[in-house]
C-alpha positions, 0 to 999 in steps of 0.5 A, spaced: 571 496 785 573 492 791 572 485 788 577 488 783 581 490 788 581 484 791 583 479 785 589 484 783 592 484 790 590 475 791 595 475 784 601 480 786 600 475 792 601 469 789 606 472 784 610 474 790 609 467 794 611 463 787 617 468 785 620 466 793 619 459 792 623 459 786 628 463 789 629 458 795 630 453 789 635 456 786 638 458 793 638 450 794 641 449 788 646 455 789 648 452 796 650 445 795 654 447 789 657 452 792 658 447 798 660 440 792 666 446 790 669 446 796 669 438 797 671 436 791 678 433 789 678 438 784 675 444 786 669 444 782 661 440 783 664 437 776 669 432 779 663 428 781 660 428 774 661 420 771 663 418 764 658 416 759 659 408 760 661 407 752 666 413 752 672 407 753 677 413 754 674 416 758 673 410 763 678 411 769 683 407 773 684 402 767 690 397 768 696 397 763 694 390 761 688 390 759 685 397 756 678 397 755 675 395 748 669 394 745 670 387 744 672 386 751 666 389 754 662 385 750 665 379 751 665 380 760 658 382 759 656 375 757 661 371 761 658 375 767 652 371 766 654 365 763 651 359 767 655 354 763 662 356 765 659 353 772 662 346 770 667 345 777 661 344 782 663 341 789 657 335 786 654 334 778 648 336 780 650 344 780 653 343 773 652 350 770 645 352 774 650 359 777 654 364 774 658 370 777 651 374 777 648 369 782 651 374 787 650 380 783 643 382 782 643 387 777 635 389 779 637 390 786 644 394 785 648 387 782 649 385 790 646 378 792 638 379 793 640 375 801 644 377 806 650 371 804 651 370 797 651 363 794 654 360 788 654 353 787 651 349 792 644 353 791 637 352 789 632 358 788 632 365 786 625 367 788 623 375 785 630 377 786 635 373 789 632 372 795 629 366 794 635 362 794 637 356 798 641 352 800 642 345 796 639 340 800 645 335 797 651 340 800 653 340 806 654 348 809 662 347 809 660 345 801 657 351 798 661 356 794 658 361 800 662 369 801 664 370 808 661 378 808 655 381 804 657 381 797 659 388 795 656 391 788 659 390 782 657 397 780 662 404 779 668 399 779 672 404 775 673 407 781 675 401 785 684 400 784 683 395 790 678 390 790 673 386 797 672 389 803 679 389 805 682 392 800 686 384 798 687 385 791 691 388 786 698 390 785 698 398 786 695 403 790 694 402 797 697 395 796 704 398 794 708 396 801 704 391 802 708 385 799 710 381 805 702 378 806 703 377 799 704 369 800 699 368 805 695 364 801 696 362 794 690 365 791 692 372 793 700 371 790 696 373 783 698 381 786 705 379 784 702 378 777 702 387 777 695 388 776 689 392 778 685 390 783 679 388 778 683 384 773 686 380 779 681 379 783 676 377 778 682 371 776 681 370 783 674 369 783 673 364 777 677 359 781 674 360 787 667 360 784 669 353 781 668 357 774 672 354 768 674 357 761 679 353 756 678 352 749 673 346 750 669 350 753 669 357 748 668 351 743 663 349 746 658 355 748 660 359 741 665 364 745 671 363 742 670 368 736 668 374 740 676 371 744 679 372 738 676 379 737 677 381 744 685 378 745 688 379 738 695 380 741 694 374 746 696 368 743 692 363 741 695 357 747 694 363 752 688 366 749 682 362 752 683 362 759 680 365 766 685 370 765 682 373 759 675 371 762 678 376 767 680 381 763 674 381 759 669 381 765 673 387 768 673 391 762 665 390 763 665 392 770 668 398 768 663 401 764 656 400 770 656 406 772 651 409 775 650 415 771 643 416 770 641 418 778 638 423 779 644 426 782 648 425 776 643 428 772 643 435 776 651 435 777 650 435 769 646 442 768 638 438 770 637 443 776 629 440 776 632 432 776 633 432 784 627 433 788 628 439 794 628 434 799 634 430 796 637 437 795 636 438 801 640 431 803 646 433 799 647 439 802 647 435 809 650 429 805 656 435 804 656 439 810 653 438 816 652 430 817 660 430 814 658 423 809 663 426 804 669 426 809 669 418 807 665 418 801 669 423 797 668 422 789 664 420 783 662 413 786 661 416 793 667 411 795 673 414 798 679 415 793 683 413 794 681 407 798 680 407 805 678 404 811 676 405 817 672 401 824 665 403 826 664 396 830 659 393 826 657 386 826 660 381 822 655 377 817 655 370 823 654 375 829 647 378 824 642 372 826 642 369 819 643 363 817 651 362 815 656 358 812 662 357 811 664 363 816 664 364 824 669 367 830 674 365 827 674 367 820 679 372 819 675 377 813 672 379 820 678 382 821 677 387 815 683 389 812 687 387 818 686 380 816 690 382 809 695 386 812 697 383 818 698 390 822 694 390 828 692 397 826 689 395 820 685 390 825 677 391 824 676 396 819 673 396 812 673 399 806 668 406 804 664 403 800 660 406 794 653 410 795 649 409 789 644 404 787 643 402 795 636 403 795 632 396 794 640 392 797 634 390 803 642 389 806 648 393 809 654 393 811 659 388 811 656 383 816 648 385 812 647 387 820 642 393 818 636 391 813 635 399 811 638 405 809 634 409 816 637 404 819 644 405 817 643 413 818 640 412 825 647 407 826 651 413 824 647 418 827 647 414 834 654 414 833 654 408 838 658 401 835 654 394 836 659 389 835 663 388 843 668 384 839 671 390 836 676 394 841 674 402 842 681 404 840 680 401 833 673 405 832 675 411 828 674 419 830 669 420 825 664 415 828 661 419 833 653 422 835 651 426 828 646 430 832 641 430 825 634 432 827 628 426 825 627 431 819 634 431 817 635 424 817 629 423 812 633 428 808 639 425 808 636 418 806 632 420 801 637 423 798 641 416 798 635 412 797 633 416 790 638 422 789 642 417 787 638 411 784 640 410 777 632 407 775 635 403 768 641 398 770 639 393 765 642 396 759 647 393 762 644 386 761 644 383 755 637 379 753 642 372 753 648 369 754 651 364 748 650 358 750 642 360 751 642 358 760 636 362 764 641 367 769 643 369 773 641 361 775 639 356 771 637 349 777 630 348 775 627 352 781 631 358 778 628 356 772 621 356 774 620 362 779 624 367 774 619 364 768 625 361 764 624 357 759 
């Protein structure tokens, strides 16, 4: 009887113990969609929800110009990586061995898999980007280097304004700012009214010493898929690095990270996110104040806004850099743009997802971690002298996190919000049959590329 009395009493006390477990769960899944409710620009969790990447509609902040189409998204996804657009190298020896994804790694968050991104003038890809050096015939003034740490190319659609200082496109925070228009001819494109990917990725294609004509669409098999993607255009005007733009754009449209953890729970899948990740949402939400500047699908501001919190620059980091120093004037964020000393130093919120394995943050690549980046945050405490107290914004201060609830907040970053399947946005090969995202023969050999 006693020993009956005993297995009986051990059972109601389980059963008790696993009915308060899972309340706590449905208390933690009620408390941070109570808490999404109250922070969303739409007053419901559902705001936060991203599209499906083939529902085109559906895609937001698309430009008049240039709608989204099938067509398109199909043609940027091979210009992307396309290796034989790379025919203006600075010497003949880095003829077609870069494409755009040389600094957009989509294994690593399509961001570079170092802490400077380099296109022509470059050997090596190592696992993930990180092996790639400088080209022993380039001098460091010669490399087609990016002067800050690349920004992903992932859940562009939220983005109207492109670089870390907010310098392209027609619209958006840019209206009022035509005066800085005709600094230099490459940012007069804004004259053009177009949003800020398509006029960026213009940009980009003269910058990176990339080329497309009618020659060159012939010659690597493109020009049909130009035709079907740019019906409307006509044929003088079709094959060039406007279209290449538009179509790439178009494909940056649809990488968007909407199978997170996170992303699957706002869709109904309670059990996608673990406790502690539910737990850095709440932080995320509430307490750390994250979503005071990270407010929206992609966790970037929207709209666009920047703000100083005294990081160092990329050549003040340690690394080895090229082609920027004291005197570059993207250190001035989007002051540099502007011209208005109150824009002096500050940097556009960027997006959250997928920054788990970037192994670099910030615009200067000066933390080399997601904790690092929380305990900068949480510290409240600016590292970089150049950048005057007054310019620091008012929501840069000491956070008081506990150790706990910093391992919290960066387990929800680091793995609520990673969406584990990013190569389906990568296709198995490009037209003309180069390796990418390089295609030099060290390239070649440490990706296994035949």
């Amino acid at each position: 009887m006693k020993k009956t009395f005993t297995v009986f009493f051990l059972l109601v006390s389980f059963s008790y113990f696993m009915s308060c477990v899972h309340e706590a769960e449905i208390n933690l899944d009620a408390m941070l969609e109570s808490s999404l409710n109250q922070k969303s620009a739409t007053g419901t969790y559902e705001g936060y929800i991203m599209p499906s990447s083939d529902d085109l509609a559906a895609l937001p902040n698309q430009d008049t110009k240039n709608p989204v189409t099938a067509a398109k998204v199909e043609l940027g996804r091979l210009l992307f990586y396309e290796t034989g657009l790379g025919v203006e190298p600075k010497y003949p020896a880095s003829k077609a061995t870069y494409s755009c994804s040389s600094c957009h790694v989509p294994s690593i968050g399509f961001t570079a898999g170092r802490f400077q991104g380099i296109a022509d003038g470059a050997l090596g890809f190592g696992q993930s980007g990180e092996g790639r050096t400088k080209h022993p015939i380039y001098l460091g003034d010669d490399v087609d280097a990016q002067g800050a740490r690349p920004l992903p190319v992932i859940n562009l659609a939220y983005v109207t304004n492109a670089l870390w200082a907010g310098t392209f496109g027609s619209f958006g925070v840019n209206e009022g700012t035509e005066s800085a228009w005709n600094q230099d001819t490459l940012v007069q494109i804004n004259f053009k009214g177009l949003q800020g990917l398509e006029a960026n990725n213009e940009r980009a294609l003269i910058v990176h010493r990339q080329l497309i004509n009618k020659d060159i669409t012939d010659s690597l098999g493109y020009t049909a898929m130009f035709d079907a993607a740019f019906p409307d255009i006509p044929v003088s005007e079709r094959y060039t690095r406007k279209t290449g733009a538009f179509a790439i754009a178009a494909y940056f449209r649809t990488i968007l990270t909407n199978q997170a953890p996170f992303q699957r729970w706002l869709k109904g899948e309670k059990s996608a996110m673990t406790e502690q990740q539910k737990r850095g949402a709440l932080l995320f939400f509430g307490e750390a104040g994250c979503v005071g500047c990270h407010n929206s699908p992609s966790l970037n501001s929207a709209p666009h806004r920047f703000y100083a919190i005294g990081v160092n620059n990329l050549y003040q980091s340690g690394y080895n850099v090229f082609r920027t120093g004291p005197n570059d004037k993207r250190n001035l964020g989007r002051g540099g743009f502007t011209g208005n000393p109150d824009d002096l130093y500050k940097f556009k919120v960027p997006q959250l997802y997928n920054l788990r394995d970037a192994d670099f943050y910030f615009h200067g690549s000066s933390k080399n971690s997601l904790k690092a980046v929380v305990d900068y945050f949480n510290a409240g405490i600016p590292e970089n002298p150049d950048v005057p107290a007054g310019q620091i914004a008012t929501q840069f201060r000491p956070l008081g996190l506990t150790e706990d609830e910093v391992n919290d907040l960066v387990e929800f970053l680091a793995n609520g919000l990673y969406d584990p399947n990013m190569n389906r946005y990568v296709p198995a090969q490009t037209l003309s049959g180069n390796c990418f995202p390089n295609n030099d023969l060290l390239s070649r050999v440490e990706m296994g590329c035949n």
